[in-house]
Structure formats: structure tokens, C-alpha cells
ROBA-534762 format. One record per residue: x, y, z of N, C-alpha, C, O in turn. Coordinates in steps of 0.05 Angstrom, whole numbers, plus 5000, padded with zeros to 4 digits. Layout:
N
   nu   nv   nw  cau  cav  caw   cu   cv   cw   ou   ov   ow
    X    Y    Z    X    Y    Z    X    Y    Z    X    Y    Z
...
This chain:
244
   nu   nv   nw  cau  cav  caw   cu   cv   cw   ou   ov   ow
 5017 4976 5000 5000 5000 5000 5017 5025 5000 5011 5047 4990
 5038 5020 5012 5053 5051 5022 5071 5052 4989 5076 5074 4980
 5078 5032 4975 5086 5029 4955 5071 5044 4933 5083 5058 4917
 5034 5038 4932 5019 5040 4922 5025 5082 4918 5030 5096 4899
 5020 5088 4954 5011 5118 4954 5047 5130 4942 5046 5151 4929
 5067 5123 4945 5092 5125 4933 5087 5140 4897 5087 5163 4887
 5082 5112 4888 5074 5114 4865 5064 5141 4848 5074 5158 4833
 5037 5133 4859 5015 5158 4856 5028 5185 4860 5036 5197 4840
 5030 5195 4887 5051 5222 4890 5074 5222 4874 5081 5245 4873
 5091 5207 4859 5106 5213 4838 5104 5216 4812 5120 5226 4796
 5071 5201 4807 5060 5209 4776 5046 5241 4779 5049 5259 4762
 5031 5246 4806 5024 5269 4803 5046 5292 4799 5041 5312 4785
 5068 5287 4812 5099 5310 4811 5098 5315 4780 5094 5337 4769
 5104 5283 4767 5111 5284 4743 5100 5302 4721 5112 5315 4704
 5066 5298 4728 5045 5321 4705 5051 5340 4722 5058 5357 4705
 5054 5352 4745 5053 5370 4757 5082 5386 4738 5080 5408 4726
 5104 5373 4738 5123 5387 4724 5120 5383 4695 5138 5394 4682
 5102 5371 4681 5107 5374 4659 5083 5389 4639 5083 5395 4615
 5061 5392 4663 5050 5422 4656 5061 5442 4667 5047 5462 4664
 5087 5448 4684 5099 5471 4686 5112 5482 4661 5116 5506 4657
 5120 5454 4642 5148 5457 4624 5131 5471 4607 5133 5496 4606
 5109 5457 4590 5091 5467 4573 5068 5495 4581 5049 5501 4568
 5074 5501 4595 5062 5530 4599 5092 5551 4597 5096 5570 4582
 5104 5543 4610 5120 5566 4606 5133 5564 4578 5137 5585 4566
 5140 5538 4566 5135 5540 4527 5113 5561 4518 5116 5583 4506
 5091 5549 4528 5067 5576 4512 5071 5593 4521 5052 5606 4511
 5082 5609 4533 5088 5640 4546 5117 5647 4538 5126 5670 4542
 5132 5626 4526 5153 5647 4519 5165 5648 4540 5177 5669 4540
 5170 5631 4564 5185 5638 4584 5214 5615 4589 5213 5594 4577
 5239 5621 4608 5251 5597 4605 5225 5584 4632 5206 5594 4645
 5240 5555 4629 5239 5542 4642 5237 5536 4675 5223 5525 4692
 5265 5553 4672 5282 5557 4699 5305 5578 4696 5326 5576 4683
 5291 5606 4718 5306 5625 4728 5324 5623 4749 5315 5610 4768
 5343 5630 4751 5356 5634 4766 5369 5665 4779 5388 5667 4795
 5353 5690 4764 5350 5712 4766 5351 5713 4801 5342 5694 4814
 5359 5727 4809 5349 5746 4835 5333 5760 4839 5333 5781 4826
 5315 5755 4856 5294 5770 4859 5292 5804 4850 5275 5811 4834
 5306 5819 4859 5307 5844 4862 5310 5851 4831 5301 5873 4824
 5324 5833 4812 5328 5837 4781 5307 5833 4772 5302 5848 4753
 5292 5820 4778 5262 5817 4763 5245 5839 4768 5229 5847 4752
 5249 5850 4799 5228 5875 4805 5236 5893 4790 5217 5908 4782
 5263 5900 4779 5276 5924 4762 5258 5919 4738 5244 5938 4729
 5258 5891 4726 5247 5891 4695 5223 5890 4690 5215 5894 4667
 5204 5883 4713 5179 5877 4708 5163 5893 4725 5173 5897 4747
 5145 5901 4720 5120 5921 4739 5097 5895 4755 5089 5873 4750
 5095 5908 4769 5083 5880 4805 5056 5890 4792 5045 5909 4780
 5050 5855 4806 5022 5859 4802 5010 5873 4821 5021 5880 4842
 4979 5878 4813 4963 5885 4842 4964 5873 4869 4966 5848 4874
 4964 5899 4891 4959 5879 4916 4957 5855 4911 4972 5836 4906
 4931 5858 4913 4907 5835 4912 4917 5805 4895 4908 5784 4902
 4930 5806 4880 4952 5778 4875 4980 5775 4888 5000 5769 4874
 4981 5779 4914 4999 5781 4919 4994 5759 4937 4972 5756 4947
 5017 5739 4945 5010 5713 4960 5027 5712 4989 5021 5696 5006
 5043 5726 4991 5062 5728 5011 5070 5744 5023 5065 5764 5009
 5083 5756 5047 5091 5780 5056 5125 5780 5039 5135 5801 5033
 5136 5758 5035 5155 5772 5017 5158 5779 4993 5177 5789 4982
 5131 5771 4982 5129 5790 4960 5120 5814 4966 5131 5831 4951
 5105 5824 4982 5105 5850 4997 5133 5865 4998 5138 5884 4983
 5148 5855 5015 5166 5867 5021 5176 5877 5005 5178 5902 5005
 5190 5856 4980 5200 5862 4955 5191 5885 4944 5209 5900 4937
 5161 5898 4938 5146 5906 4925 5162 5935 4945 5176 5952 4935
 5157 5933 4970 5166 5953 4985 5192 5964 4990 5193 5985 5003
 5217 5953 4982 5243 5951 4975 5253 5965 4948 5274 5976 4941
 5232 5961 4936 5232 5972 4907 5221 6013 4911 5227 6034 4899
 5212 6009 4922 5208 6043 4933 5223 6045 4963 5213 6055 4982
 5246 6034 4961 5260 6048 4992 5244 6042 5002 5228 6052 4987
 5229 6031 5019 5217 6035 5044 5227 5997 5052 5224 5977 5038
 5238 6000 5076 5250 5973 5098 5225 5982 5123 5216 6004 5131
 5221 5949 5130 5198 5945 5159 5221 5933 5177 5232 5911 5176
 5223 5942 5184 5235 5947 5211 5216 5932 5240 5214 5942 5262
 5203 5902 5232 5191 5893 5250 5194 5866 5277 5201 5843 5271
 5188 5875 5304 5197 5849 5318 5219 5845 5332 5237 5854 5318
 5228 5835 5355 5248 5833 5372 5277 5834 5350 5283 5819 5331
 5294 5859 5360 5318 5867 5343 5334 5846 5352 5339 5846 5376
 5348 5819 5332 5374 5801 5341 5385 5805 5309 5378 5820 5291
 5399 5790 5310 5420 5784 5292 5411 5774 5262 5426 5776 5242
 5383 5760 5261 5373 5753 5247 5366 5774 5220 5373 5775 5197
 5342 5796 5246 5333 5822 5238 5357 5839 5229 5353 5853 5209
 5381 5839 5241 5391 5863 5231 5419 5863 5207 5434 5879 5197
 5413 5831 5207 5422 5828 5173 5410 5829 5155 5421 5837 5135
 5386 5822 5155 5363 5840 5136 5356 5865 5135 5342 5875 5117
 5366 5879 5155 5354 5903 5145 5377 5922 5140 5374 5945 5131
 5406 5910 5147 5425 5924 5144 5440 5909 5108 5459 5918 5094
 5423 5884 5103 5431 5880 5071 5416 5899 5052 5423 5904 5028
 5387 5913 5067 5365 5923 5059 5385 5960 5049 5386 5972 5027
 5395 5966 5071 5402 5985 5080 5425 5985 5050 5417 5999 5032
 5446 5972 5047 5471 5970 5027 5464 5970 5008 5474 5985 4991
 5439 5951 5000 5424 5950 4969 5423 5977 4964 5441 5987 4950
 5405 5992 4973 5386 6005 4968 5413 6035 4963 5412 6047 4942
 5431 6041 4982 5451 6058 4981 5468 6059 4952 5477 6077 4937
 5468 6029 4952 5482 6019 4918 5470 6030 4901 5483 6031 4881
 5444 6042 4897 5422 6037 4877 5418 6073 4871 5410 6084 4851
 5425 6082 4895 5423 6115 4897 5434 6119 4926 5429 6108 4948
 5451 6140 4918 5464 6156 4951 5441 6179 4956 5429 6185 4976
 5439 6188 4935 5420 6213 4939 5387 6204 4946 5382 6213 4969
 5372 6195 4939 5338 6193 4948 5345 6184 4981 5368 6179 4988
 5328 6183 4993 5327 6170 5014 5308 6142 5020 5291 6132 5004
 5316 6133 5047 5310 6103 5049 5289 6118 5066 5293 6140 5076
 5265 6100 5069 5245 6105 5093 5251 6074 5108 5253 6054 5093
 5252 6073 5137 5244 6054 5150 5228 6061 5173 5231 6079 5191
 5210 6042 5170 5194 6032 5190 5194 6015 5204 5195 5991 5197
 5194 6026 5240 5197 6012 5255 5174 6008 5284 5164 6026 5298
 5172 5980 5286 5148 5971 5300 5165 5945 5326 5161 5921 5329
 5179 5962 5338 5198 5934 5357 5196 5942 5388 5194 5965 5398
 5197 5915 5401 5211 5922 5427 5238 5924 5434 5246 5927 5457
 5251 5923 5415 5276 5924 5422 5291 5905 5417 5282 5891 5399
 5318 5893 5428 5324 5867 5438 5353 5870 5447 5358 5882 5468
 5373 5856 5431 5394 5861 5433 5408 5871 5419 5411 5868 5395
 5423 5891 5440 5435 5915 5438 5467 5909 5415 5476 5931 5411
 5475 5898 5409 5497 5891 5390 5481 5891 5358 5490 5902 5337
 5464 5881 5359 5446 5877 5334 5441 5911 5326 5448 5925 5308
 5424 5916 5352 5414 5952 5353 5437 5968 5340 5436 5983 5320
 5459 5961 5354 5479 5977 5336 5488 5987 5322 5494 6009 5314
 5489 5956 5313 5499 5942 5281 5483 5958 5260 5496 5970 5243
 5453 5961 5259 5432 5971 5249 5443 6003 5244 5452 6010 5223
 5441 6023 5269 5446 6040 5276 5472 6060 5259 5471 6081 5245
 5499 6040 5267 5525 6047 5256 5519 6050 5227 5526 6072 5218
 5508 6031 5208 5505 6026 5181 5481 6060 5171 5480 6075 5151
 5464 6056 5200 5440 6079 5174 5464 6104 5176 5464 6119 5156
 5488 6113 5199 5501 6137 5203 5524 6127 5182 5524 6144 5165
 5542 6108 5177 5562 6094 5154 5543 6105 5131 5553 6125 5120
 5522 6098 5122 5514 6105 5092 5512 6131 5082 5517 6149 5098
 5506 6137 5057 5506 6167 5049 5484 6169 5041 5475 6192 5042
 5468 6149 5031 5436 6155 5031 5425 6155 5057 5427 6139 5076
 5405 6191 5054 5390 6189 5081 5371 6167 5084 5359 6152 5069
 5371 6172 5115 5341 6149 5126 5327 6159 5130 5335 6179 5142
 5303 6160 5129 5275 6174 5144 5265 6144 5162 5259 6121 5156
 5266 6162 5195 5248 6140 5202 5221 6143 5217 5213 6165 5225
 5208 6118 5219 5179 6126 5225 5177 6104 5250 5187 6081 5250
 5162 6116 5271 5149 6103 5289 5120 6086 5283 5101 6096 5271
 5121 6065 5291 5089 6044 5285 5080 6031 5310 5100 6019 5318
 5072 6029 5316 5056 6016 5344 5084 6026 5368 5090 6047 5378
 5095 6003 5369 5107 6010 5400 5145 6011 5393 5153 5988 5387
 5155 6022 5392 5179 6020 5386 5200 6030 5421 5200 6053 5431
 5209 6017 5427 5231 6004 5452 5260 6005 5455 5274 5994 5438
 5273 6018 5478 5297 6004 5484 5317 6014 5460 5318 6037 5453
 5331 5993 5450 5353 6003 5431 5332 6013 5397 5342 6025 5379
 5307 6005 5397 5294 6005 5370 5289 6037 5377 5287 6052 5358
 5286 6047 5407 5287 6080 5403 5305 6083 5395 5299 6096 5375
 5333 6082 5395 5362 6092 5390 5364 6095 5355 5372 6111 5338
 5349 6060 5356 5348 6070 5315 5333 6084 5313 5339 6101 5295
 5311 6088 5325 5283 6103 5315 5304 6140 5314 5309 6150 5293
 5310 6149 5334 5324 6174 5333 5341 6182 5314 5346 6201 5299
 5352 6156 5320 5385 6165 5301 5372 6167 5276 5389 6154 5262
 5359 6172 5263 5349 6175 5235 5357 6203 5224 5373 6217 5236
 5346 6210 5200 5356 6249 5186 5345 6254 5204 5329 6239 5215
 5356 6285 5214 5336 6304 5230 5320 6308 5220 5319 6308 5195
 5298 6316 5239 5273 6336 5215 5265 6307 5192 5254 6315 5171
 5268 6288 5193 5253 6268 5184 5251 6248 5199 5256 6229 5184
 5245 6238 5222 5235 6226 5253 5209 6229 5254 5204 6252 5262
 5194 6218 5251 5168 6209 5258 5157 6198 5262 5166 6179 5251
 5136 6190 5276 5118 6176 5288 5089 6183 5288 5079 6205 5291
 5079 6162 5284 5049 6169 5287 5032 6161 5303 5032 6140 5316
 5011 6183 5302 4997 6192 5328 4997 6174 5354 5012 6179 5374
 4982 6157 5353 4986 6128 5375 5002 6105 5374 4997 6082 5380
 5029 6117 5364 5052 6101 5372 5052 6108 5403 5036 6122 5417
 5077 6092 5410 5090 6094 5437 5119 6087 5443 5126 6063 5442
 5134 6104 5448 5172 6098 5455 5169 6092 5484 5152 6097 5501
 5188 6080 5482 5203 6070 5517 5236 6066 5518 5247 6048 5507
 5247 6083 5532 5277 6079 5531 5284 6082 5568 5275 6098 5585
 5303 6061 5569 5311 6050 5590 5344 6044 5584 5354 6045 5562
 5355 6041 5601 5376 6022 5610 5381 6009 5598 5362 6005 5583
 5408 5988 5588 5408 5963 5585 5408 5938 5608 5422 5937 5628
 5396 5924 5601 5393 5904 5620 5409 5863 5609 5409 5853 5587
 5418 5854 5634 5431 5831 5625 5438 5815 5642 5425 5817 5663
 5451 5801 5642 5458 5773 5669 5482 5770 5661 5492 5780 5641
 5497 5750 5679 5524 5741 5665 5520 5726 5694 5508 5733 5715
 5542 5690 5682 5535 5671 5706 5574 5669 5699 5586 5679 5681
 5583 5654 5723 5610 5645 5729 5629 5648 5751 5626 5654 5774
 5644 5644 5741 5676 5661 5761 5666 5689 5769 5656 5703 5752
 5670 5697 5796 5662 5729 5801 5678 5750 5782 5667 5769 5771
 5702 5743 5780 5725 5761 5761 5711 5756 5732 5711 5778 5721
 5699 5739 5716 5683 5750 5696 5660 5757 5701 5649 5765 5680
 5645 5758 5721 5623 5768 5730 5629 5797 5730 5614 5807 5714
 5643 5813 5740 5653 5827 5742 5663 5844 5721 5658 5868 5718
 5680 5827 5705 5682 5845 5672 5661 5849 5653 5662 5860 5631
 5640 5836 5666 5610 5835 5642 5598 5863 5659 5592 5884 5646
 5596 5861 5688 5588 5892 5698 5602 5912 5695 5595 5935 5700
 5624 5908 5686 5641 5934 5670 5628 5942 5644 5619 5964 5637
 5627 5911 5627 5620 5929 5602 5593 5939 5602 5585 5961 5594
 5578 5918 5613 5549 5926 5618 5549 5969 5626 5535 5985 5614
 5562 5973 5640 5562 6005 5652 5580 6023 5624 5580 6047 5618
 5592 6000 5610 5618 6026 5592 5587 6025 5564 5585 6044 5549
 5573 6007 5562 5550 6010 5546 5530 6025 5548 5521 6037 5529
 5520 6026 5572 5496 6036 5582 5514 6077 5577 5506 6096 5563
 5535 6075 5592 5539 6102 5589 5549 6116 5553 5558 6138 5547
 5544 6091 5532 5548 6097 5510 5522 6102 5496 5522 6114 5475
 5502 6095 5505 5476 6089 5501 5462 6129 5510 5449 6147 5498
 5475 6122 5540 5468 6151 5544 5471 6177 5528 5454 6194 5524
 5506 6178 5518 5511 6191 5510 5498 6194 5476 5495 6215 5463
 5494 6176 5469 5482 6179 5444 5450 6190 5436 5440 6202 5417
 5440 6178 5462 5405 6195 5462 5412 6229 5472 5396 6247 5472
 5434 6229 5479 5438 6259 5494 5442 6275 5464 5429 6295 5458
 5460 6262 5446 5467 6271 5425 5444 6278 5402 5439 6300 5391
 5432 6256 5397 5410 6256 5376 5386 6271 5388 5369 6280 5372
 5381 6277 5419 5356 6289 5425 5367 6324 5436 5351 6341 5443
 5384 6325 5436 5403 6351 5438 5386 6359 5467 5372 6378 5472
 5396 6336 5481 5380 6342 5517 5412 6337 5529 5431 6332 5515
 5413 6341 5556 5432 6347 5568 5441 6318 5574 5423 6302 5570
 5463 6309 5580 5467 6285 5594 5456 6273 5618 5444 6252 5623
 5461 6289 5628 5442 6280 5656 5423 6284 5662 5413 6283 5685
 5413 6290 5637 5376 6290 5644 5373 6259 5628 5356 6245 5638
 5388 6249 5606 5378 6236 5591 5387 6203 5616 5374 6183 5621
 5412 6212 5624 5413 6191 5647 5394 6181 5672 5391 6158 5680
 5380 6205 5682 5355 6204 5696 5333 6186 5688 5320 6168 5698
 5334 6201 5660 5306 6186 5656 5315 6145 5646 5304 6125 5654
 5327 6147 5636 5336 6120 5626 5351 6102 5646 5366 6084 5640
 5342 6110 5677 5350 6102 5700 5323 6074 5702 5330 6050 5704
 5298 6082 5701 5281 6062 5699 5262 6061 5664 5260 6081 5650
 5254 6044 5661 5234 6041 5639 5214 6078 5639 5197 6084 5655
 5226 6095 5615 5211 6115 5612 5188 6113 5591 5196 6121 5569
 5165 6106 5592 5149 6111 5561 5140 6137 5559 5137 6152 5578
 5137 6142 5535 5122 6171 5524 5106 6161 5500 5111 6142 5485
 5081 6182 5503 5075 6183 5474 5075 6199 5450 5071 6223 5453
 5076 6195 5438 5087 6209 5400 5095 6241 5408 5115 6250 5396
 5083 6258 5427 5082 6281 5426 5100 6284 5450 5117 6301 5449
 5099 6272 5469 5122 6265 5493 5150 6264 5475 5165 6283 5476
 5154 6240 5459 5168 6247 5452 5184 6266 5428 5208 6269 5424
 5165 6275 5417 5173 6302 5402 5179 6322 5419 5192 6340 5408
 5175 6325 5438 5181 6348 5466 5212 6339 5470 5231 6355 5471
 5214 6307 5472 5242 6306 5485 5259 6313 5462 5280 6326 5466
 5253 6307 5441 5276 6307 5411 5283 6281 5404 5302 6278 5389
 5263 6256 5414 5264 6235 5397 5262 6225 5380 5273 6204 5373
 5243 6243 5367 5229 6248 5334 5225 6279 5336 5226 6296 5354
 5218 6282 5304 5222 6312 5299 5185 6315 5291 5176 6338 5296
 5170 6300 5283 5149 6309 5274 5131 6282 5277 5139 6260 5269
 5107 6286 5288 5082 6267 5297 5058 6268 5271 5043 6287 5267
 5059 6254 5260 5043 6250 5232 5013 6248 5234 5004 6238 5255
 4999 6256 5220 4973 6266 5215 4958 6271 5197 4956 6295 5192
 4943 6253 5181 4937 6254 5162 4920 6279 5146 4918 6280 5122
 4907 6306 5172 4898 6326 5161 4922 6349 5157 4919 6369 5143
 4947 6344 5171 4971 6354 5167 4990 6351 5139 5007 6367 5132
 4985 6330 5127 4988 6315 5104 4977 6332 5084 4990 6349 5072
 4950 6328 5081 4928 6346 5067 4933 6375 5062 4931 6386 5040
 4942 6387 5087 4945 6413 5084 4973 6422 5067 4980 6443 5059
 4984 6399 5067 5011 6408 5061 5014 6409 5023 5001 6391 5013
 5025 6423 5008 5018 6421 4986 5036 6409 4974 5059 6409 4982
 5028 6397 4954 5048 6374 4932 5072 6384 4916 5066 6404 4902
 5096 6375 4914 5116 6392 4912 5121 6370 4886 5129 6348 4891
 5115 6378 4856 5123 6359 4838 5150 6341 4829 5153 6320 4817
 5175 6367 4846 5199 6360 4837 5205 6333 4858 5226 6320 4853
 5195 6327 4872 5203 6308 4894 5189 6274 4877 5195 6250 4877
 5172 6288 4866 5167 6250 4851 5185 6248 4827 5198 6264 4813
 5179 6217 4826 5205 6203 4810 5196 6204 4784 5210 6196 4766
């Protein structure tokens, strides 16, 4: 029997691939691409939404106009995607700018960095945008963006704190992890002091415990430069030379 269902699932593969061969014969297509994605978005125009089957075809679609999502606990995973996102897109034009959007709690702070160092390393600006709740080191990206292009909208929410961590062992490496842990945290400080042009020791105060603000909280501190609004939008008038 198991022989039997064997069988069967290998004749269906078979028409399955050999009405792939013969359609893409009638269309004029090869066979088999081996193109890169991003080369096909250059040559061909996306379909509608509405045929769209995946979020990475989304994305793609969204990569193709600068704009990176910026979504979900920041590790190592996230911030090779969005820092391969980041190089593409710089390659492609220094001059337009990149929009990212960002919707995180944060995570770890080496990743945050990594992210961070690359949008200030590139020569194409970033514009960034706040989306639901953005955290922790994902404020540090969220700031560090162009001035005067930091935003967030209306019922977002930032939270910037401390870094926080553990370390288990020998007390003498226990010990050198609460060193760096403090030579970080006071790097951390100094950089929200910088991008929010607040004093140091105000910015140390507050990032003493979990601070949240919302959108307009933090436009007061200098964490973003402008809180978005869609009748603000409206009012504003269409400047032709800025489209492509």
C-alpha cells in the first residue's frame, strides 16, 4: 500500500512538472530562472495587491520604493536584513532616501547597533517612522534617523531604558561583564543625549528606569522631529519636483 501511495505522488509530481514545462513553452518563458529577485522587480512592473500571496512579496514590492519594515524583537537575524536592505538600496542611489519603519521592542543591543552604525556609515539618508510601540535600543534606531525626518504616528509609543543583562561564572568574569554592561549603558546615554540635543544627565535620569512617552512626549524630548497626521498631510501642498 505505502508502495501503492509512493507511486501515485510521483506520477502526480511528474504532470505537475510537465505542465509547468509546457506553459512556460506557451508564454515564451525559460523554464528555469535563476534571476534574483530584486532583478526581476527592476524589469517587470508588480502585480496588484490583491495577487499578491506572501509577505515577501510584499516586502520586495516595498524595497523597490525604499521603504524597509523594521519589524519584531531586534537580534542578529533582523539586523542582517535590514542592514543587507540598507547597502542594496545605498548601491542603487546615495541621493533619494530610504524610509524605514519601525514597530519593535527592542532586543539586543549589539544587533541595535549594528543597524544604527550602518543607517550613520551610509550616504543615503534614512527617514524613520514610528508604528505601534517602538523600545529600548529600537528607540536609539528610531532617533538616530535624518533630523527633521523622525516620525511617528499619532498612537505610537517609545520606551527607553537602560540596558539590562545577566552574566553567570567566576566572580572576576562576572565582574568584567558589569564593567561592560556600565561602559555600554553610558554609551547608550551619551548617544540619546546627542540625537535628542538634551543634556546628559537629564537623559541619564530618565533611562534610570523604563521611561514611556507618547508620539508628542516624545517630540518634546527630541526623539522624533514630527508626529504624523493625516489632516497635516492634506494641508501640506504637493511639491512635483520630489516625485520620480
Amino acid at each position: 500500500m505505502l508502495r501503492g501511495l509512493i507511486a501515485r505522488a510521483c506520477a502526480q509530481a511528474s504532470l505537475c512538472a510537465a505542465g509547468t514545462r509546457v506553459l512556460s513553452a506557451a508564454e515564451g518563458a525559460a523554464p528555469c530562472s535563476r534571476r534574483p529577485p530584486w532583478q526581476a522587480a527592476r524589469k517587470y512592473s508588480f502585480p496588484p495587491l490583491s495577487q499578491f500571496r506572501s509577505w515577501q512579496e510584499v516586502s520586495l514590492r516595498l524595497l523597490s520604493s525604499r521603504i524597509i519594515w523594521l519589524q519584531g524583537p531586534v537580534d542578529s537575524a533582523l539586523a542582517t536584513s535590514v542592514i543587507g536592505q540598507l547597502l542594496l538600496l545605498e548601491s542603487e542611489s546615495k541621493e533619494k532616501p530610504v524610509s524605514l519603519y519601525i514597530n519593535s521592542p527592542g532586543g539586543e543591543v549589539d544587533s541595535g547597533m549594528a543597524i544604527y552604525d550602518t543607517m550613520q556609515f551610509i550616504d543615503a539618508p534614512v527617514q524613520t517612522t514610528a508604528i505601534g510601540s517602538v523600545s529600548s535600543i529600537a528607540a536609539l534606531i528610531l532617533c538616530g534617523g535624518l533630523p527633521g525626518e523622525r516620525r511617528a504616528l499619532p498612537n505610537s509609543r517609545m520606551m527607553i531604558h537602560q540596558p539590562s543583562g545577566g552574566a553567570i561564572g567566576p566572580a572576576s568574569d562576572i565582574a568584567i561583564h558589569a564593567k561592560e554592561m556600565l561602559r555600554v549603558r553610558a554609551r547608550l546615554n551619551e548617544l540619546f543625549a546627542e540625537h535628542t540635543g538634551q543634556e546628559l544627565k537629564y537623559i541619564e535620569d530618565l533611562m534610570e528606569r523604563d521611561h514611556w512617552m507618547t508620539a508628542e512626549e516624545a517630540k518634546e524630548l527630541g526623539l522624533i522631529d514630527v508626529v504624523l497626521r493625516k489632516e497635516d498631510q492634506a494641508a501640506q501642498p504637493v511639491d512635483p519636483t520630489k516625485r520620480d
